[in-house]
Structures are given as structure tokens and as C-alpha cells.
N, C-alpha and C positions, 0 to 999 in steps of 0.2 A: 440399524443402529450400530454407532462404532463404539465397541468395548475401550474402555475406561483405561486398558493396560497401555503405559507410557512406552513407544514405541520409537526406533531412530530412522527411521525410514523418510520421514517425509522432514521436510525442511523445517530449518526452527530459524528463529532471529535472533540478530547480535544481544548483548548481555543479556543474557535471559536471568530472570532473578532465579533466586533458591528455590524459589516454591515452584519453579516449573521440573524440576526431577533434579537428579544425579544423573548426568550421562557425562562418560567420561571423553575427552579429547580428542580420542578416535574416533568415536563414533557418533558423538554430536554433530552435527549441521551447522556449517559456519555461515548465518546468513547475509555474510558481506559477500564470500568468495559466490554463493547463492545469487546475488544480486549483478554482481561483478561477470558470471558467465550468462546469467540469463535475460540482463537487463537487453545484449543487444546480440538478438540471432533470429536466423531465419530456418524455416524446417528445414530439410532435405530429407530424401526418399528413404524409407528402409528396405534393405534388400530381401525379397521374400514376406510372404505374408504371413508364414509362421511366426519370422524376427516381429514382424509388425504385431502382430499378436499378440506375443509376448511382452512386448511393447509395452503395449495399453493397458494389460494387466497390471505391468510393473509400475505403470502411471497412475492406475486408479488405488494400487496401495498402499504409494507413496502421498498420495490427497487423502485416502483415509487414514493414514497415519497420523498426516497435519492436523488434521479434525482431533484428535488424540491429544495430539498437542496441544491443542488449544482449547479443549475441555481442561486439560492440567492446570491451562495459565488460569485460567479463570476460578478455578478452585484456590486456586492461588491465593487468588484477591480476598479470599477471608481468612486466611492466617494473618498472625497480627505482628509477622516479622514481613520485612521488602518496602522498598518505596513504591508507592500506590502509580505515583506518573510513570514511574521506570515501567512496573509490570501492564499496566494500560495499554503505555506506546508498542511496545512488546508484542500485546495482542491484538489492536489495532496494524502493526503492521505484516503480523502472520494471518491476521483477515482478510489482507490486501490480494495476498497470494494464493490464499484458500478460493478466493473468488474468483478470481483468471484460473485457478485449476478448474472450477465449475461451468467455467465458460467453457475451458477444452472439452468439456462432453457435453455441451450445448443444454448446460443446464444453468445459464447464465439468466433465465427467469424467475427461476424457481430456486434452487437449492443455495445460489448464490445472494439472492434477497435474504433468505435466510442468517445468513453472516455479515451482509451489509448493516442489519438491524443493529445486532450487535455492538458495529462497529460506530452506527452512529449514535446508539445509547451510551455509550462510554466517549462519545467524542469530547465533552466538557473538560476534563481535567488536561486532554493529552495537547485540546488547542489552545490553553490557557499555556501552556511552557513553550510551546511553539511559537505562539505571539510574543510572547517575551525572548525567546531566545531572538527573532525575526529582528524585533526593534536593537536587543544587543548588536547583532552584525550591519545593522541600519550605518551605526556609528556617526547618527547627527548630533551635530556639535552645534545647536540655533540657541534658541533660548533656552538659560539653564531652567529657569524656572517653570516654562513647560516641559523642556526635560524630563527634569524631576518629578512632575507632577503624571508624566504619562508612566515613566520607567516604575513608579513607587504604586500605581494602581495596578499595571501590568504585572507585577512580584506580587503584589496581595492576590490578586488572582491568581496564582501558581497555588498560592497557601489553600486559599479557602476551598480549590477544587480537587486538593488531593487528598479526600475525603475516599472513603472505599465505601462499593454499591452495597446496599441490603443483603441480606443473604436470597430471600424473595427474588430480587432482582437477577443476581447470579443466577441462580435454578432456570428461571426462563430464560436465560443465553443459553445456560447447557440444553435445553430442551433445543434451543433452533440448532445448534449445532449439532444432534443428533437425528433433527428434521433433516437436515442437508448432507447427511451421511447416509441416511434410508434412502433416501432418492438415488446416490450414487453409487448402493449395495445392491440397490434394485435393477439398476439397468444390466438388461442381456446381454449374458458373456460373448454372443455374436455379432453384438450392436459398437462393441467399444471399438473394436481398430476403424470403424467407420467415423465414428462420433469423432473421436482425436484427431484423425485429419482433416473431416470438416469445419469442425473446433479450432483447429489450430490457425487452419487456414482462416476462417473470416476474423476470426481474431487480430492476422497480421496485417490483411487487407483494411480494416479499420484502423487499425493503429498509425498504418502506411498512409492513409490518406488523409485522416486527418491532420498528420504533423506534417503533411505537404500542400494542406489548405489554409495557411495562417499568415498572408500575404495584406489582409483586408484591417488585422488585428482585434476584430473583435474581441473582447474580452471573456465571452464563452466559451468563445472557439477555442482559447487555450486550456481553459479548465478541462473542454471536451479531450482535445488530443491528450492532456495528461492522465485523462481514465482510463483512455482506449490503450495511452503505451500503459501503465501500469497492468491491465489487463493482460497485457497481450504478456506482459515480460513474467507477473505471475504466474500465468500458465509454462509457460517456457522451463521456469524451476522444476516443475513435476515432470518435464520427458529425460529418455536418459541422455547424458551428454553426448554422447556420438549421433545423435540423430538431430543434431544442429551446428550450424556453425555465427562464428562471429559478424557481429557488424557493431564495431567498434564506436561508432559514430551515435550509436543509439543511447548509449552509457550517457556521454554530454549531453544528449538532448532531453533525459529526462531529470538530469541535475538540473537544468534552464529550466527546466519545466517546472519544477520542484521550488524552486528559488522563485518563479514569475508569483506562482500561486500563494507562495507563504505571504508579498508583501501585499498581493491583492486583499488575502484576510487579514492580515494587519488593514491595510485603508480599511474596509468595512469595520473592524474596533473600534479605529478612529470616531469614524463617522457618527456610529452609533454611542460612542462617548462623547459628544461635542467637541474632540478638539478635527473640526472642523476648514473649511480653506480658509474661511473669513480670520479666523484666532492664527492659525499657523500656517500658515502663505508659502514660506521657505521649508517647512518640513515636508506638507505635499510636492514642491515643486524638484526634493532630494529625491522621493519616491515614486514621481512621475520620469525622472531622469533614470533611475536605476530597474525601474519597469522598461523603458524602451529600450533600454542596453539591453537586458536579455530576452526581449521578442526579438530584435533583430538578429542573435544569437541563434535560436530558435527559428526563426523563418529560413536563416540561413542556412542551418545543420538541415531542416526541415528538407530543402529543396533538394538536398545530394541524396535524400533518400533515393531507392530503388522502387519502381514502379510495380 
């Protein structure tokens, strides 16, 4: 189990509210520059296996430090100062990262399910802004009066779902994220520099091919590649920076990625709100236009990847 003691070790996300601690400037975790060095890299070797050693140690205490973290943010959510969407998205996206570190020690079964839960029990509030925000940068200009009518339900749902969990409910996140920290306290201080390179590696090796198999466009496929890069680029925040380097091209492709998948759940909103192809012909046929612009982005960043 990871103690409770707020720690800066391991990465944190951009505006974190107030109720995730006091750290000061220096020694917070900026989770842009976070995202910005590990969204696109690839390992390389450490020299020595003491260095490597040391390593994985320094990896595994910078993932249980996140765990730290994100027990904080969650306690969070029942003080009764913060915005509820801010602090969510917050911890929704240091769960992203908690889970690609789980995968680095091939405990992307187990300890990593554990934080996924989390993250899909709080998913209501954070995809309700996300959809809204999605339809803002849409910027369709068709009918105003379906305009209106989608823009004015998509903002009430922002309202209604920035409600904060039970405290009940809270408790059982802390409990998995302490599930998912015993698993990764548990494993053998001989096991880790193995785990992190095997870890890392199929990590990349997924990540690599799925965003190199997106030629056909299924619509899964892309949801898939954008778990597999998130994964992979999560994990990558927890090793230390000199034991990777850049591939710069990875960064674009999971902003495409990011942007495909926002207006994919947008259309399912739609959908399951009636405004449907039959009612809005021209709205679908804006966001079947700006879906294909970024797979093709996307297949093309895809194909320059390295094998």
C-alpha cells in the first residue's frame, strides 16, 4: 500500500486544483513539459546493469509516488472548494499515465484495471465538457436552430454532471488505487530492471504497429492505436530522461489521434440524442469531412513510423 504522504516524485497534470497539495514551482511536475518529452520516444540501452537497476527503482518510485497523487486528487473531490470537471479531468488524466506506468512492469492486467475502473467511474462529468468543448471547435455554422438546440443540451450536461461522487464512492477509488500500488510494492527488487525493459519494449512494439496499421480505417483501429500510443507514452513519463530519446512525430500523432476520437464521441452523442443523418445531413457530412482529414493525417504520420 502507498502512504498517503504527498510526494513530487512522480508526475502530476497541468492545473492541478488546490486540493491536490501545495508544491511549490520547483518541484511540482509540469504535466505539459511531461507529455511534451514523453509523448514521442523510444528506449535506449542503459549502460550497466547497476545504472539499469537503479533505474527501475527510480521508476517504480516515481509510479508510486503518482499513486500519492492521485489518492490526494481524489480526496480532493470532497472538499467543497475546486471545480468538480477541472479536478476529474485532472485525475482522469494522471490515470492515463498511472496505467502505462503499470504496463511498464507488465502489470497491465492487474494493477492497471485497477485505475482504469476509476477512471471510467468518473468518466460522466469529464466526457460531458469534452463533448461540449468537441462541438465548440466543430464551428458548424448549418442550422441555427439545431445549433442551438444541440449547443444548449450539450452546456446543460456540463451543469448537471459536475456533481462531486459520494464520499462512499470516493473510498472505493482510494481502496483500488491502493490495490494497484500493493501489487507494484510487491514485486521483486530483482524482477524490476527486467519487467521495465520487457515492459517498455512491448509497450512500444504495440504502440508502433498499431499506428502503422490504419491504412484500411476502421473505426476501432483508431480508438485501438490511440490506447496503445497513450500507454506507451504514459509509461515513458516514469523512466528517467536520458534513457530515451525523441521521435518527434509521435507528439502529432497523438494530437490526430486525440482530435479523431473526440468527434467519434461527439457522433455517438449525436446518435443517441436523435439529432441524427435524417434531421442533420449537413452537420454529419461537416464531421465526416473533418474525421477523414485527420485519419489521413494519421495514416500518414503513421506510416513514417520506425519499425
Amino acid at each position: 500500500m502507498c502512504a498517503d504522504t504527498p510526494s513530487n516524485a512522480g508526475p502530476t497534470q497541468d492545473g492541478l486544483p488546490a486540493s491536490a497539495g501545495n508544491k511549490s514551482d520547483e518541484t511540482a511536475t509540469d504535466a505539459g513539459q511531461l507529455r511534451d518529452d514523453s509523448t514521442a520516444a523510444t528506449a535506449v540501452q542503459s549502460n550497466g546493469s547497476g545504472e539499469a537497476t537503479a533505474g527501475a527503482h527510480q521508476t517504480r518510485a516515481r509510479l508510486a509516488a503518482g499513486c500519492r497523487d492521485m489518492k490526494q486528487l481524489l480526496s480532493g473531490l470532497l472538499d467543497s472548494k475546486g471545480k468538480v470537471a477541472e479536478e476529474i479531468h485532472a485525475i482522469r488524466k494522471l490515470g492515463k499515465s498511472l496505467r502505462g506506468g503499470f504496463g511498464l512492469f507488465r502489470l497491465g492486467k492487474s494493477a492497471a484495471l485497477e485505475i482504469q475502473a476509476i477512471g471510467r467511474l468518473l468518466s460522466g462529468p469529464r466526457d460531458a465538457v469534452s463533448r461540449f468543448n468537441t462541438w465548440n471547435k466543430l464551428s458548424w455554422s448549418g442550422d441555427p436552430a439545431l445549433a442551438a438546440a444541440i449547443a444548449g443540451l450539450l452546456e446543460q450536461q456540463t451543469h448537471s454532471a459536475a456533481r462531486r461522487p459520494p464520499p462512499d464512492t470516493i473510498a472505493w477509488c482510494l481502496a483500488r488505487v491502493d490495490a494497484a500500488c500493493g501489487e507494484l510494492q510487491a514485486l521483486p527488487e530483482e524482477d524490476l530492471e527486467e519487467r521495465v525493459a520487457k515492459g517498455h519494449a512491448k509497450l512500444e512494439r504495440k504502440a508502433v504497429s498499431r499506428c502503422r496499421k490504419l491504412d484500411h480505417r476502421a473505426e476501432e483501429d483508431f480508438h485501438e492505436a490511440r490506447k496503445a500510443l497513450k500507454a506507451w507514452t504514459g509509461a515513458i513519463g516514469f523512466l528517467d530522461k536520458g534513457s530515451f530519446k525523441a521521435e518527434p512525430i509521435l507528439h502529432e500523432l497523438a494530437e490526430f489521434l486525440g482530435d479523431e476520437n473526440d468527434l467519434a464521441t461527439l457522433s455517438r452523442w449525436l446518435e443517441e440524442h436523435g439529432f441524427t443523418k435524417r434531421f442533420a445531413p449537413d452537420l454529419w457530412r461537416a464531421i465526416s469531412a473533418s474525421r477523414r482529414s485527420l485519419q489521413r493525417k494519421v495514416i500518414k504520420d503513421g506510416a513514417r513510423l520506425r519499425r
